[in-house]
N, C-alpha and C positions, 0 to 999 in steps of 0.2 A: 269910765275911769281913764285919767290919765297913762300916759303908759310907762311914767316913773314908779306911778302904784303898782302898776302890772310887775314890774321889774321887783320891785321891795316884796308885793307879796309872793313871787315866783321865788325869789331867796329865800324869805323867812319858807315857806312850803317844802321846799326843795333840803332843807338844810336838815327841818323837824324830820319829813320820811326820810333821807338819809340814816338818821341816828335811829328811828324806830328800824331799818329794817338793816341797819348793821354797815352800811355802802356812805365812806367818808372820801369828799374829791375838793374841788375846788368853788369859791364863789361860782365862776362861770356855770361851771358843770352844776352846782346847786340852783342858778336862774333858771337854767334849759331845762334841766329837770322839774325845776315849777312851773314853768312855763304850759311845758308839755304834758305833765299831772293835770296841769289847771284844763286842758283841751278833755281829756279825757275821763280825769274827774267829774265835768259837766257833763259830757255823753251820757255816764253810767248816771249820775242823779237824775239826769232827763226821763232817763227808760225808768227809773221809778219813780217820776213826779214829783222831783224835790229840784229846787234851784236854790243858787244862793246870791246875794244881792247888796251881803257889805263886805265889810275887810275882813273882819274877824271869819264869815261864813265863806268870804275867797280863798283865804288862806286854810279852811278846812277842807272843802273841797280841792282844791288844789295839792293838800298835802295824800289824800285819799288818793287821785286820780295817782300821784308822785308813785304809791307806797305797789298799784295794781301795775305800773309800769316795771317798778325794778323788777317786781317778782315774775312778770313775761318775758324780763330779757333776760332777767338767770334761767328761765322754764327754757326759751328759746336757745341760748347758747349753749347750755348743759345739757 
């Protein structure tokens, strides 16, 4: 994938766990956060044998990896 798509589905990912897990920021901070869901997201679908391989399935895992991130960094700062 392009890395326009990466950027588009790291927004749309970032934006969706936002609003699921209550944390509203900015574009920026909603890429980075998909971005970084999207790293992590794959980790965890790896360790149980699932990938994903279009938009739709990037931007799901991406929104998952998103949603296991906030909830570490509130675990970790709180």
């Amino acid at each position: 994938m392009s890395i326009i798509i990466n950027l588009i589905i790291g927004a749309i990912a970032g934006h969706i766990a936002g609003n699921i897990m209550g944390v509203h920021g900015s574009l920026f901070k909603n890429i980075i956060l998909g971005l970084v869901g999207g790293i992590v997201g794959s980790a965890v679908m790896g360790l149980i044998g699932m990938s994903s391989t279009g938009f739709i399935s990037g931007i799901f895992v991406s929104c998952i990896g998103a949603c296991i991130l906030i909830w570490l960094v509130r675990h970790i700062v709180n």
